[in-house]
C-alpha positions as CSV (number, residue, x, y, z in Angstrom):
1,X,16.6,22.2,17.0
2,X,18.3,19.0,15.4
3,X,19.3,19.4,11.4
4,X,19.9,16.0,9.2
5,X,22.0,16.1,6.0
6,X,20.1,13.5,4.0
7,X,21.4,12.6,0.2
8,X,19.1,10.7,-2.1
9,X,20.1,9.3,-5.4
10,X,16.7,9.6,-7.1
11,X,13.2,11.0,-5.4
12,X,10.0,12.1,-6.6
13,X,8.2,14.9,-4.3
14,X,4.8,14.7,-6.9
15,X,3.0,18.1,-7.3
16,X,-0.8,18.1,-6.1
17,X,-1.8,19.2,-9.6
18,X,0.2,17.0,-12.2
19,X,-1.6,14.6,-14.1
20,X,-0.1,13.6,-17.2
21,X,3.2,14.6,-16.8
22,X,4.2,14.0,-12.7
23,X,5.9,16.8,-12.1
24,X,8.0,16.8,-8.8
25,X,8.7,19.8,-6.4
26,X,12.7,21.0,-5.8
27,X,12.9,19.6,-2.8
28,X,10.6,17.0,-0.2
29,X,7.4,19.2,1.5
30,X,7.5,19.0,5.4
31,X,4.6,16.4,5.3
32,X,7.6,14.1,3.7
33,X,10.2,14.7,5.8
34,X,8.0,14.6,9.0
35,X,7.0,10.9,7.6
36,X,10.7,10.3,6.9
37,X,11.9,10.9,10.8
38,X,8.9,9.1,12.4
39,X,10.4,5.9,10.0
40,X,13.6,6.8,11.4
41,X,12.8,6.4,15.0
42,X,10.6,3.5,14.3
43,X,7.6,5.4,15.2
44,X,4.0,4.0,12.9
45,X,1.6,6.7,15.0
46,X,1.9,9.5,12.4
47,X,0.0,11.4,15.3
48,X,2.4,10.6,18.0
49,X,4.6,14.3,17.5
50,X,1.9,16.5,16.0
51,X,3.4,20.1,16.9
52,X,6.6,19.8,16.1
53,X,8.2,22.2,13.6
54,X,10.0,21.2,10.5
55,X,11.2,22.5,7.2
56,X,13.6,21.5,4.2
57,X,16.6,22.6,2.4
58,X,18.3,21.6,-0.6
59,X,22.6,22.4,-1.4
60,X,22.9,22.6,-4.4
61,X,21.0,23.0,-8.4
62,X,18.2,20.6,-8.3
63,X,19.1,18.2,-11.6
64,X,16.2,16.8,-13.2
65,X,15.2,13.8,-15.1
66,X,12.5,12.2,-17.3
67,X,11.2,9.0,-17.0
68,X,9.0,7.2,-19.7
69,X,6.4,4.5,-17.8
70,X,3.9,2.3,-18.2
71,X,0.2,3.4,-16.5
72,X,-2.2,1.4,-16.0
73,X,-6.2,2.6,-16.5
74,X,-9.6,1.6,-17.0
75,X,-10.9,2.5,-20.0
76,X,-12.2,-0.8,-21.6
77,X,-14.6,-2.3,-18.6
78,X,-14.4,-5.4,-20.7
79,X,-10.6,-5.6,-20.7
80,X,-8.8,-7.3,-18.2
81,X,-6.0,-4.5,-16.5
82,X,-2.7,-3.9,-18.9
83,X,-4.4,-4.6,-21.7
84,X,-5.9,-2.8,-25.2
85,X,-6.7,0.6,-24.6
86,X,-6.2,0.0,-20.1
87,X,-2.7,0.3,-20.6
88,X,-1.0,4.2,-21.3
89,X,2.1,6.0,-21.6
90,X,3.4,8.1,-18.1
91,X,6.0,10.5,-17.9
92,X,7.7,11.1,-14.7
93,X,10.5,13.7,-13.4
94,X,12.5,12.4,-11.2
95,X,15.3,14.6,-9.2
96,X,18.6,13.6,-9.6
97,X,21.2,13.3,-6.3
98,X,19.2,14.9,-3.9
99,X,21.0,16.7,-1.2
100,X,18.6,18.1,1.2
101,X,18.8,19.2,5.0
102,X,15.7,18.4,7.3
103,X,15.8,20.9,10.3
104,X,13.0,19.8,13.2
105,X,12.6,22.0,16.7
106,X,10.2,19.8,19.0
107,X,9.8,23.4,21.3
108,X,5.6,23.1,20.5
109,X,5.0,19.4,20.8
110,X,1.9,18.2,22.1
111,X,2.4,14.5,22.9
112,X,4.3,12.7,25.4
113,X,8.5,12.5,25.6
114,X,10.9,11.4,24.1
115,X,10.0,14.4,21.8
116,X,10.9,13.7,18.0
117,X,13.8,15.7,18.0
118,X,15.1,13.8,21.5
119,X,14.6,10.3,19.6
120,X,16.3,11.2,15.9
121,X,19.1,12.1,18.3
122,X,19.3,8.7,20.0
123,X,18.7,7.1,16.8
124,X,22.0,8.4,15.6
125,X,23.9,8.2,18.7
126,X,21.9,4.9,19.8
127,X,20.9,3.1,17.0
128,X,20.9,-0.3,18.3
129,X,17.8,1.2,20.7
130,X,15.6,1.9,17.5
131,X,13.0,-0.4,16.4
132,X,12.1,-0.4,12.8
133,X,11.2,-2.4,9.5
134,X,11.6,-1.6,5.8
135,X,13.8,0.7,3.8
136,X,14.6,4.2,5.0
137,X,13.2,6.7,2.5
138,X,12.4,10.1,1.7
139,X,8.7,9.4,0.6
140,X,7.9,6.4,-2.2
141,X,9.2,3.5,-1.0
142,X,11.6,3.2,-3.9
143,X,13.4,6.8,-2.9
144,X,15.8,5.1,-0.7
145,X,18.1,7.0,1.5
146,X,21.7,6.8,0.7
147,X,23.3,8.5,3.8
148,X,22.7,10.6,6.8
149,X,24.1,12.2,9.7
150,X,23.4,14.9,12.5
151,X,24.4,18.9,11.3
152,X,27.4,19.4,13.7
153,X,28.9,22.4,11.7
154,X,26.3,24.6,9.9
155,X,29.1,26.5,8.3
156,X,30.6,22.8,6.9
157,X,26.9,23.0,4.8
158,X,27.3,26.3,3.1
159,X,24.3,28.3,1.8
160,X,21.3,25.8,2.0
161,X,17.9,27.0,-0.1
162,X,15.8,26.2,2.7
163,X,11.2,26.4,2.7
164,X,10.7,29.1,5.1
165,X,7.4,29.6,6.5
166,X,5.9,33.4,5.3
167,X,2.5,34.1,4.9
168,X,3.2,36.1,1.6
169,X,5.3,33.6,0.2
170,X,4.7,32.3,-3.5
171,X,5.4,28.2,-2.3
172,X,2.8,26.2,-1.0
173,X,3.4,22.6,0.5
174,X,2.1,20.4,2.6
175,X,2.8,19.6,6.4
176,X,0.4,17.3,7.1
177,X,-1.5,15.0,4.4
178,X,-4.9,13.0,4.5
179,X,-4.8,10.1,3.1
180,X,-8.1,9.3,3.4
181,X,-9.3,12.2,1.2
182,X,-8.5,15.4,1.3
183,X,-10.0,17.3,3.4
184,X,-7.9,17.2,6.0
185,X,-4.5,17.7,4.2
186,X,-3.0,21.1,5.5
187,X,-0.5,23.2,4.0
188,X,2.4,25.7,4.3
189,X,2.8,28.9,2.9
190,X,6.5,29.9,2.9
191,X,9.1,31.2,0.6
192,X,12.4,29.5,-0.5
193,X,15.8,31.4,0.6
194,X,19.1,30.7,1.1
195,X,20.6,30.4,4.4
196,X,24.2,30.3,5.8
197,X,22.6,30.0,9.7
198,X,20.4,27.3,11.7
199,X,16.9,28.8,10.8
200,X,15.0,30.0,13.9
201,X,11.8,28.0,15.0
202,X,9.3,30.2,14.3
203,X,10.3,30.1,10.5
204,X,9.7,26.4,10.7
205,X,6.1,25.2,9.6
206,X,4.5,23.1,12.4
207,X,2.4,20.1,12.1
208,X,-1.2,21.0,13.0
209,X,-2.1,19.8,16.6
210,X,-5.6,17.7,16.5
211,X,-8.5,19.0,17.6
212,X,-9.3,17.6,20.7
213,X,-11.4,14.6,21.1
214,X,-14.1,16.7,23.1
215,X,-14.4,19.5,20.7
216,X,-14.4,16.8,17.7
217,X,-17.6,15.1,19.1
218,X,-19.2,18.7,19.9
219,X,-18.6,19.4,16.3
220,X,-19.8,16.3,14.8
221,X,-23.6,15.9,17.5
222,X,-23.9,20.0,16.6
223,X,-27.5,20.9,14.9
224,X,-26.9,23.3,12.2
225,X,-29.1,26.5,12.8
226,X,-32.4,26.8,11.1
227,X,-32.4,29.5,8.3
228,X,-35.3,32.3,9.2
């Protein structure tokens, strides 16, 4: 189990639902913060550390902003884009210095070593071994990362409101997203609590394992049964 304390000056984690108003989540889904160590590490496979476990927690009161933007639509076909009635109002929250705490246990990976928890280690301890391009962020692009560094001293982080993974639980969020689509986005089902402790790995939502490639080409060349 490895935890990062990551601070963000502004983020977005955009609810499935919102429309007109973007709403944003409290804190990033595990989906995000699994995209977020895989930039780390310099890893562009997404697929490359599919059964790991990871979760989220946020120190402190979420502080929330509104932003006022400019959407672009279609609803004149004979309007160019940004123009006349293709041009509308957006309104966007936006958190407001993010301070979250990304725990990942690699205990259930599927693919080959370095696990993902082995490499965000080396990345911190190594860094002039990491390959990578771009910003560092926690989802958009423009959410840029302003700091980070290994948990050495859970006590140091106080009581963390961390996404726990419990099948009664009144949060859903996604762990893994398809972005092709949707059908193939998976969620978690957890609860938010606060914790003074390193949470256990079973509380952790892990990142669905693919089906493997045999069982995907039974599924697709299956005949459906004939209705009597």
């Amino acid at each position: 189990m490895i935890g990062v304390h990551l601070t963000v000056p502004i983020a977005c984690f955009r609810k499935g639902p919102a429309r007109e108003l973007v709403e944003t989540e409290r804190l990033p889904p595990p989906a995000t913060a699994y995209g977020a160590l895989l930039s780390f590490v310099g890893e562009v496979d997404r697929e490359r550390h599919r059964g790991c476990r990871i979760t989220v927690g946020r120190r402190g009161a979420a502080e929330v902003s509104v932003v006022l933007r400019t959407r672009w639509q279609v609803k004149d076909s004979k309007l160019p884009p940004g123009q006349g009635a293709n041009i509308g109002p957006d309104l966007q929250q936006l958190l407001v210095h993010g301070d979250f705490v990304v725990w990942c246990d690699s205990g259930e990976e599927s693919g080959p070593e370095p696990t993902l928890e082995e490499r965000v280690r080396r990345a911190f301890g190594r860094p002039e071994t990491v390959e990578r391009f771009g910003g560092w962020s926690l989802g958009e692009s423009t959410f840029l990362i302003n700091d980070a560094s290994v948990v050495e001293d859970v006590e140091q982080l106080g009581e963390v409101e961390t996404f726990i993974e419990d099948a009664m639980g009144d949060l859903t969020l996604p762990i893994w997203v398809d972005h092709v689509g949707s059908s193939g986005t998976r969620y978690a089902v957890g609860r938010l609590i606060k914790l003074s402790r390193v949470p256990t790995p079973v509380e952790l939502p892990r990142v669905p394992v693919a089906a493997s490639p045999k069982a995907a080409s039974k599924a697709k060349t299956s005949t459906p049964r004939k209705r009597k």
